[in-house]
N, C-alpha and C positions, 0 to 999 in steps of 0.2 A: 436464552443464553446460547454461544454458540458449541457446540457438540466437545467433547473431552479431545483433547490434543492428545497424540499418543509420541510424537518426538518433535525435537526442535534442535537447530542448528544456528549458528552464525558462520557467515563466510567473511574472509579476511582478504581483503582486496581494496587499493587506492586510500579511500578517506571518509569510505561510505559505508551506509547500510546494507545488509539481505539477510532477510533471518528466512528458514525453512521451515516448514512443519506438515505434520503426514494428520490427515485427520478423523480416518480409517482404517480400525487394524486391516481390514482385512482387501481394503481397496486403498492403496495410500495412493496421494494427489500429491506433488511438492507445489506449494502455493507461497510465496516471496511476498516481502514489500521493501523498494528500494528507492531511494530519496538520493536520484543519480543530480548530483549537484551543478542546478544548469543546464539540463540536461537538451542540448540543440543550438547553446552560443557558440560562437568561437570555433575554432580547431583544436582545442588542446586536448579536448576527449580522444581517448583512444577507444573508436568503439570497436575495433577487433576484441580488444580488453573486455570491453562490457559486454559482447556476445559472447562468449569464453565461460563468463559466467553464470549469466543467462540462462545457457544452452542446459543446465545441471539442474532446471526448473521445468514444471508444465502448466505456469502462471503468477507470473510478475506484477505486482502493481504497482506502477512508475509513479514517484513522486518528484514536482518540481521538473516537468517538461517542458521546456522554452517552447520549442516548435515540434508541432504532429511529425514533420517530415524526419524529425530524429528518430523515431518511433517506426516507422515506415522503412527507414534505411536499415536497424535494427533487427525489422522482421526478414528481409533480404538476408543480411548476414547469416540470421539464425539457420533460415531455409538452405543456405547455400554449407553450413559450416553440416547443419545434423542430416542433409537430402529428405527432410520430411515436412511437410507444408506448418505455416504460423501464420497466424491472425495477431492484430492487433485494432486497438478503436481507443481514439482519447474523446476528452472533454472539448467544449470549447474554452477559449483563453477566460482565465477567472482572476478578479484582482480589483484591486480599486486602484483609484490615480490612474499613472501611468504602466503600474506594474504589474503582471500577469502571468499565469502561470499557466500551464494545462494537467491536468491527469489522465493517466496514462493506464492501459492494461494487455499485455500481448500474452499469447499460448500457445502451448503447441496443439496443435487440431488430432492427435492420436488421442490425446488424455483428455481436451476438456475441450467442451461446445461453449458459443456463445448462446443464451438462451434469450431474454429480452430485459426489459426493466432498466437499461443506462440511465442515469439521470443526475443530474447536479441538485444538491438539498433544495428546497425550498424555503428561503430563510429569509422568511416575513421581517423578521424582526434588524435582517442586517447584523449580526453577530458574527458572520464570519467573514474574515476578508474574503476567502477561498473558499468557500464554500462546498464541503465534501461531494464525491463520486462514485456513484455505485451501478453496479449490473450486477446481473442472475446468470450465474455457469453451470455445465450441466457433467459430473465427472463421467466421462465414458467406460470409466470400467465397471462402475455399478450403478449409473442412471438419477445417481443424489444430485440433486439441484441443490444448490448454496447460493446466500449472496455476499458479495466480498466488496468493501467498499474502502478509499483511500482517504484520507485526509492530511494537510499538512498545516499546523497549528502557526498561526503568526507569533514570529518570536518577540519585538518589539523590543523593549529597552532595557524594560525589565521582568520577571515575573508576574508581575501584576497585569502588565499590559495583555497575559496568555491567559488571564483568570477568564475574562467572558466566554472566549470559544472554546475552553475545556470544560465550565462547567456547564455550556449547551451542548455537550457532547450525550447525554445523559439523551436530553432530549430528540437528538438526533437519533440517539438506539433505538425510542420506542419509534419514532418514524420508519425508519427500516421496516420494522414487523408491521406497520399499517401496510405498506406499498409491496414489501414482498411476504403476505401472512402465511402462518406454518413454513419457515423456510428460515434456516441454519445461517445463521450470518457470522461475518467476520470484519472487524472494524481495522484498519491495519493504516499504517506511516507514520509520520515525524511529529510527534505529538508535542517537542520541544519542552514538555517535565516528565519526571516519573514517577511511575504507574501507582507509588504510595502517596503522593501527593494531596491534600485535603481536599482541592479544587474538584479531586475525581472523586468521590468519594461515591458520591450517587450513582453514576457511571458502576461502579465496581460492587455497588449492590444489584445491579443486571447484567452486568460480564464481566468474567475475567479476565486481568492481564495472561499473557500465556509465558512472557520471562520478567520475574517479579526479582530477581538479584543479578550483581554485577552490573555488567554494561556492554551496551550494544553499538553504541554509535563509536567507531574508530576515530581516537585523537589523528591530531599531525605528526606524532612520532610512532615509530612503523611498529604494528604490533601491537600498540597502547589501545586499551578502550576510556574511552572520556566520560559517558554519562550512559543513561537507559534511557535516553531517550524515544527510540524509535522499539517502537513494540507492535504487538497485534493482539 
C-alpha cells in the first residue's frame, strides 16, 4: 500500500483537475495529478496559466497530453517563471483507432530526481485503451524512492463501458510492486468513477483512495465541483 498521506489539497483553476499531497511529515514532496484537457491542441490553452500553477508543485503527472512539445514548452515556462531548472519525460502516443493520447510527468530538479523504471503497462490482455504510465523518483530531501504512475480511464457511453479498465486496475497494482519491489507507489488521474464504486473494490482492498468525499473534478460553472472523479 502506498505510505499514509499526511495532507491534501485541491486547486481551483479553469475546468480541471490538481489535487496536492505531502507524503512525509518530516520531508514533504507536493506531488499533483492533472488531467490538463487536450493538453498540446489548439491555442486556446493558456499556458502562462497552467505554469502559474504548476510552479506550486515539485511533480505533476499530466494527464491527457496531445503532444510531448506541450510538455517541453511547459518546462521552459517553469524554468524561466521559478529560475530553477525542470525536467520533464512523457509516454509515447497511446490509444487505439485514431486516437491517442501521451502521459506526461515534469519536476522541479531541487526536490525530486528522475530515477529509472518509465514504462507503459504491459497489457497482454488489451483492457485498456491507454494503457497506464509509470517511473521511479527519487525525493531529494530524504533519498525515498517512490513510484508514481498516471492513468486515464476510458469514459465511453456509459459506465459500464469504464467496468474492464477499472476493475484491471487491481491487477495493474500488483504489477507495479513486481517491476518496482519494496517501493511506495502511488496510482493517480482521471479515473472517470468514484473511488466507492463496486468496480474498485478489489483495488481498495490493496490501496487507498486518498479523497474518499465531495468532489474533485471542477464543473463548468465557476467554483462548482462536479464528480470525484479524479483521485490518487
Amino acid at each position: 500500500m502506498c505510505r499514509k498521506i499526511f495532507g491534501r489539497a485541491a486547486i481551483r483553476w479553469a475546468a480541471f483537475l490538481l489535487l496536492c499531497l505531502s507524503f512525509s511529515a518530516y520531508a514533504e514532496l507536493r506531488v499533483a495529478s492533472w488531467n490538463i484537457q487536450n493538453f498540446g491542441w489548439g491555442k486556446k490553452k493558456d499556458y502562462e496559466a497552467v505554469a502559474t500553477v504548476v510552479e506550486r508543485f515539485d511533480l505533476v503527472a499530466v494527464v491527457e497530453l496531445m503532444r510531448p512539445e506541450a510538455l517541453e514548452d511547459l518546462e521552459r515556462r517553469l524554468e524561466r517563471r521559478t529560475g530553477e531548472p525542470w525536467s520533464s519525460l512523457a509516454s509515447d502516443a497511446i490509444g487505439r483507432s485514431g486516437y491517442k493520447e501521451h502521459y506526461g510527468f515534469i519536476w522541479r530538479e531541487s526536490a525530486v530526481s528522475y530515477v529509472d523504471g518509465a514504462v507503459v503497462f504491459i497489457d497482454v490482455d488489451d483492457t485498456f485503451a491507454r494503457e497506464p504510465f509509470s517511473a521511479r523518483f527519487r525525493n531529494r530531501q530524504n533519498g525515498e524512492v517512490f513510484a508514481l504512475a498516471a492513468v486515464h480511464i476510458f469514459y465511453g457511453k456509459s459506465v459500464q463501458d469504464r467496468l474492464p479498465e477499472l476493475r484491471a486496475l487491481a491487477e495493474y497494482w500488483d504489477w507495479l510492486a513486481e517491476i518496482y519491489p519494496d517501493t511506495p507507489r502511488i496510482l493517480a488521474g482521471d479515473f472517470n468513477i468514484a473511488p466507492d464504486h463496486t468496480a474498485l473494490a478489489t483495488l481498495r482492498n490493496k490501496a487507498r483512495p486518498v479523497i474518499t468525499q465531495g468532489a474533485t473534478t471542477l464543473s463548468s460553472r465557476d467554483g462548482r465541483y462536479a464528480n470525484l472523479y479524479d483521485n490518487l
